[in-house]
C-alpha positions in Angstrom: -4.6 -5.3 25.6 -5.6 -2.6 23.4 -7.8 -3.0 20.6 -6.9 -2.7 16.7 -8.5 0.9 16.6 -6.3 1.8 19.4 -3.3 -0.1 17.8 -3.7 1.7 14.7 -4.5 5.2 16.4 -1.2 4.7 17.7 0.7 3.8 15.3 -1.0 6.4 13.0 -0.2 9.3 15.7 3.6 7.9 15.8 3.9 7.8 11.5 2.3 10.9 10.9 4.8 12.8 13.1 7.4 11.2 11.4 6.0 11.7 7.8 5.8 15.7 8.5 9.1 15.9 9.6 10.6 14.4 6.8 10.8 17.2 4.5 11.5 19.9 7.3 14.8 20.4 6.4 14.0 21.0 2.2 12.3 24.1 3.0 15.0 26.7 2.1 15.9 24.7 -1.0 15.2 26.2 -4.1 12.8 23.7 -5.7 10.7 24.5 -2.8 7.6 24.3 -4.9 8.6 20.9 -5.2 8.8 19.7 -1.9 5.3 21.2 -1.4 3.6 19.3 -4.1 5.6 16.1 -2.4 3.7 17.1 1.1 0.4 17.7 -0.3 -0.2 14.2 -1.3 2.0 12.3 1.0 0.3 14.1 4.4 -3.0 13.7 2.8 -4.1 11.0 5.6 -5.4 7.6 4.2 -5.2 4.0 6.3 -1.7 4.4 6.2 -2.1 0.2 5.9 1.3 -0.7 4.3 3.5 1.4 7.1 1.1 -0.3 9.6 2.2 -3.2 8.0 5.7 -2.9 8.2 5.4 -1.9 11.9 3.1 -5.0 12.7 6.0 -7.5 11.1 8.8 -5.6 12.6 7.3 -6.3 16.2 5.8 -10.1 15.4 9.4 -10.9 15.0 10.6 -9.1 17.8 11.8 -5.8 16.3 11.1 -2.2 17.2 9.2 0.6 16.0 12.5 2.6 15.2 13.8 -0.3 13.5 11.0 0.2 10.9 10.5 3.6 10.6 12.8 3.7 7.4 10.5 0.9 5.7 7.5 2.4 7.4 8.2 5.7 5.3 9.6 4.4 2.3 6.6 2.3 1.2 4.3 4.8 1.9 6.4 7.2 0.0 6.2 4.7 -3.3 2.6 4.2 -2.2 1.7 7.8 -2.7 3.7 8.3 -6.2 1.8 5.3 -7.8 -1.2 7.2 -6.8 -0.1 10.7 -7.9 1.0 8.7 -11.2 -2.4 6.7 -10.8 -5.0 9.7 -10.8 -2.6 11.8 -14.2 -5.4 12.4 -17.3 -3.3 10.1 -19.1 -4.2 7.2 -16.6 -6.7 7.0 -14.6 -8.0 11.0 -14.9 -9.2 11.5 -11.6 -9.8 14.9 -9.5 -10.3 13.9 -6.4 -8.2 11.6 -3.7 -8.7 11.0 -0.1 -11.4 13.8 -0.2 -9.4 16.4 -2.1 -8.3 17.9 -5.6 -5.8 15.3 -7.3 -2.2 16.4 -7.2 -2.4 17.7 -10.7 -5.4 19.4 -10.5 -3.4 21.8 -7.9 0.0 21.7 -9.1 -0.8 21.0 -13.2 0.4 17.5 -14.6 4.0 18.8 -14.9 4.8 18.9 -11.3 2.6 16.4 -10.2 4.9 13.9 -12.4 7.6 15.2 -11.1 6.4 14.5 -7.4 5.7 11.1 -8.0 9.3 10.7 -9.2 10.9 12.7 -6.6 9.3 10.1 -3.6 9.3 7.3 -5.8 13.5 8.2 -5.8 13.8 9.1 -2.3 12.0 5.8 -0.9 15.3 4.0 -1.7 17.9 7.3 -0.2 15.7 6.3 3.2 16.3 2.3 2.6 20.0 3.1 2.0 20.7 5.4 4.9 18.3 4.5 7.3 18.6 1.1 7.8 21.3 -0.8 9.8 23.3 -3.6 9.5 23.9 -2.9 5.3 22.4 -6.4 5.0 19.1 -5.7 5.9 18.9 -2.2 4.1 20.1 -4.3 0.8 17.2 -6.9 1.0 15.0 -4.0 1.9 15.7 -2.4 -1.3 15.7 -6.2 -2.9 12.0 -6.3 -2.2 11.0 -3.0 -2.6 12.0 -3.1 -6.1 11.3 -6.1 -6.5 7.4 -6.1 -5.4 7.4 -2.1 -7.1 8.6 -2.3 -10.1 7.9 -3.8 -13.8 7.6 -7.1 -12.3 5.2 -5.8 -9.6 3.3 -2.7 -9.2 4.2 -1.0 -12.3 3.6 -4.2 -14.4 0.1 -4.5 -12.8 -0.6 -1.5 -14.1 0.4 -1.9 -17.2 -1.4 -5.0 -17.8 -4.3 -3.0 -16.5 -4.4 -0.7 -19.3 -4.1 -3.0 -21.8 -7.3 -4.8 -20.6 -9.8 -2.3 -21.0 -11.2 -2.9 -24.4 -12.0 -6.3 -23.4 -13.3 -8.8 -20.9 -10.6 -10.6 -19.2 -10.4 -14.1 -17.7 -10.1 -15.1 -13.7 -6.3 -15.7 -14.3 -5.7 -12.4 -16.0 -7.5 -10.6 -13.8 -5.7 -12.1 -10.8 -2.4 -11.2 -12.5 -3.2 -7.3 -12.5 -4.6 -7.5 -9.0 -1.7 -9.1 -7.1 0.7 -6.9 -9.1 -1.0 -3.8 -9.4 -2.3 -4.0 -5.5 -0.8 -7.0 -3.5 2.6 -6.7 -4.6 3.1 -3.4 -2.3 1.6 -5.0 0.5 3.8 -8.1 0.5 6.9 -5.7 0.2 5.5 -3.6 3.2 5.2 -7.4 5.1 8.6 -8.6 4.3 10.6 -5.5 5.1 9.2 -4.9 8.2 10.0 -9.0 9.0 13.6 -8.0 7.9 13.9 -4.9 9.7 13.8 -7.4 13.1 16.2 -9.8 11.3 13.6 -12.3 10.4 14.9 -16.0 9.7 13.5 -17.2 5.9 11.0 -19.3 7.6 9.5 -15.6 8.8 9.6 -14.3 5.7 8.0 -16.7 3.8 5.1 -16.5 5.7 5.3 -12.6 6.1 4.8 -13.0 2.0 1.8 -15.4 2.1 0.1 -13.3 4.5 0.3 -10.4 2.2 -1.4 -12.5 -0.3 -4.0 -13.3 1.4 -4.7 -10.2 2.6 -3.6 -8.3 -0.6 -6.3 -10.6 -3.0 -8.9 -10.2 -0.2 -8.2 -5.9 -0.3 -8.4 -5.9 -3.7 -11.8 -7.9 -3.9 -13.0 -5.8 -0.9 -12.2 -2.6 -2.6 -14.1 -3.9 -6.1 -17.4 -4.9 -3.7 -17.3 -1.1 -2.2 -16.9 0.8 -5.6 -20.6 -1.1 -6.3 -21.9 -0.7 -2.5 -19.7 2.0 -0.6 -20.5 5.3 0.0 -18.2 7.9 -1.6 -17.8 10.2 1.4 -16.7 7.1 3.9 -14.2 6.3 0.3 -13.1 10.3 -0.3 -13.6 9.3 -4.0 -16.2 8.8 -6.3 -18.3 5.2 -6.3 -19.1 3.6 -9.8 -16.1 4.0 -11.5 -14.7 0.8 -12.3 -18.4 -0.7 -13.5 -17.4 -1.4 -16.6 -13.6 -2.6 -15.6 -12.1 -6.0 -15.6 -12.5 -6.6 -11.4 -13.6 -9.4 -9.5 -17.1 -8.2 -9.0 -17.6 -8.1 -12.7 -16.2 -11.5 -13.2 -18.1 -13.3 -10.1 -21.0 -10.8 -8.8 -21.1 -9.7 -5.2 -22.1 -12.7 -3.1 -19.6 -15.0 -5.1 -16.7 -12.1 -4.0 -17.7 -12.1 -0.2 -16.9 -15.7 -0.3 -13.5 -15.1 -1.6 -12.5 -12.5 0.6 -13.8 -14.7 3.5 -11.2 -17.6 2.4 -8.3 -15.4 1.3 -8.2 -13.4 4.8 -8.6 -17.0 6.5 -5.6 -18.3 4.3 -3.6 -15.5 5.4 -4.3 -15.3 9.4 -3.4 -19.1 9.2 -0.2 -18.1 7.9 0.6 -16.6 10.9 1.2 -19.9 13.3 5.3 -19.5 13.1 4.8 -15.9 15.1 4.6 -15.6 19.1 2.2 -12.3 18.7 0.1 -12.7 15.8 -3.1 -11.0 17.6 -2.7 -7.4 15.9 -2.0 -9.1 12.3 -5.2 -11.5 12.8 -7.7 -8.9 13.8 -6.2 -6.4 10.8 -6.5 -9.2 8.4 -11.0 -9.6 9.4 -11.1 -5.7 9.5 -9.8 -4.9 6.2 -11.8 -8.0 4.7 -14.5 -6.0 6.5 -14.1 -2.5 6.2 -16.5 0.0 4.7 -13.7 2.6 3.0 
């Protein structure tokens, strides 16, 4: 059996031919500049964990790769906007990402908008036209907006902003982090358990997987902007010191405890799939990872 590393290597190969070729076509178009800004941040590497995701689901319930691809692609394509959108001065104000100049420090703030809209947009065309039977692109595009949009992503962030002039509770701070962060991950779990034709049974604990391992990310990413190092990260260290995150609220060994019991949480959510062994040892890695 091959190892996660191997698992992942593969996977990663598979997605990142996949990703390049999806904008082949666009280059005689006239917005060309367009597409190019679009490809700078979305081949720009990363985990690639939320297409890994979908690919892990898809196959635990019996699926194949192919089946997922259009998931695969579209959450990583929503992925990348939010951080385009993420790292704009009037957010977050950041220069560099996965080890190079932020979108809009190459293309100005105009276009890099405009990219994030353009994959944010075209996530859904690849739900729509890639996915087969109708019914499972149409729940695909169910929780996709669902887990994205003002009641996910979008309203984690939003509740992020408005918490930085002051100190926030544990239940407010769990509400940004499982919107802003976890609700992408449990939409990358659930489609790929649809893409196979998942019964409800699957899916419900394809979703309390994600939390698990969405809190325990989250937590793990707070505990490495105090102890990583920025050239493992590709991004500066030190950042979020005087943010609302879990490290601030509970301290460090307080947070390693947590991300202990979350991950455990979620691998025991697994016990309704024949092949869990790929989702169990991604689940310890991530709540052990050092980038």
């Amino acid at each position: 059996m091959r190892s996660l590393n191997e698992e992942w290597s593969a996977v990663n190969r598979r997605f990142e031919t996949r990703l390049a070729q999806l904008y082949q076509e666009a280059a005689s178009e006239p917005q060309q500049r367009l597409f190019e800004a679009m490809n700078y941040s979305l081949l720009a590497g990363g985990k690639r964990l939320r297409p890994l995701l979908v690919y892990a689901f898809c196959e635990a319930c019996g699926g194949c790769a192919e089946e997922a691809d259009p998931a695969a692609l579209a959450v990583e394509m929503l992925h990348t906007y939010s951080l385009i959108h993420d790292d704009l001065p009037a957010m977050d104000n950041d220069d560099y990402r996965r080890g190079r100049l932020t979108s809009h420090k190459v293309y100005g703030e105009a276009l890099a908008i405009l990219a994030g809209d353009a994959l944010l947009t075209d996530a859904f065309r690849l739900l729509t036209t890639g996915i087969l039977p109708a019914g499972k692109a149409v729940a695909c595009v169910a929780v996709l907006a669902q887990n994205a949009g003002p009641y996910g992503m979008v309203g984690g962030q939003v509740l992020d902003m408005a918490s930085e002039e002051r100190t926030l509770s544990e239940e407010e701070v769990r509400n940004i982090q499982t919107r802003k962060t976890g609700c992408l991950i449990r939409a990358a779990c659930e489609m790929g358990a649809i893409c196979a034709g998942a019964d409800a049974g699957q899916r419900e604990a394809a979703r309390r997987y994600a939390d698990g391992i969405g809190l325990a990310f989250q937590i793990r990413d707070d505990v490495l902007d105090v102890t990583g190092d920025a050239a493992k990260l590709g991004k500066a260290v030190g950042v979020d010191a005087e943010k609302n995150t879990f490290v601030r609220l509970y301290g460090l060994e307080r947070c390693a405890g947590m991300i202990h019991s979350e991950t455990a949480a979620a691998v025991n959510a697994l016990s309704c799939f024949q092949k869990p062994d790929l989702l169990t040892d991604l689940a310890w890695f991530l709540a052990e990872r050092d980038h």
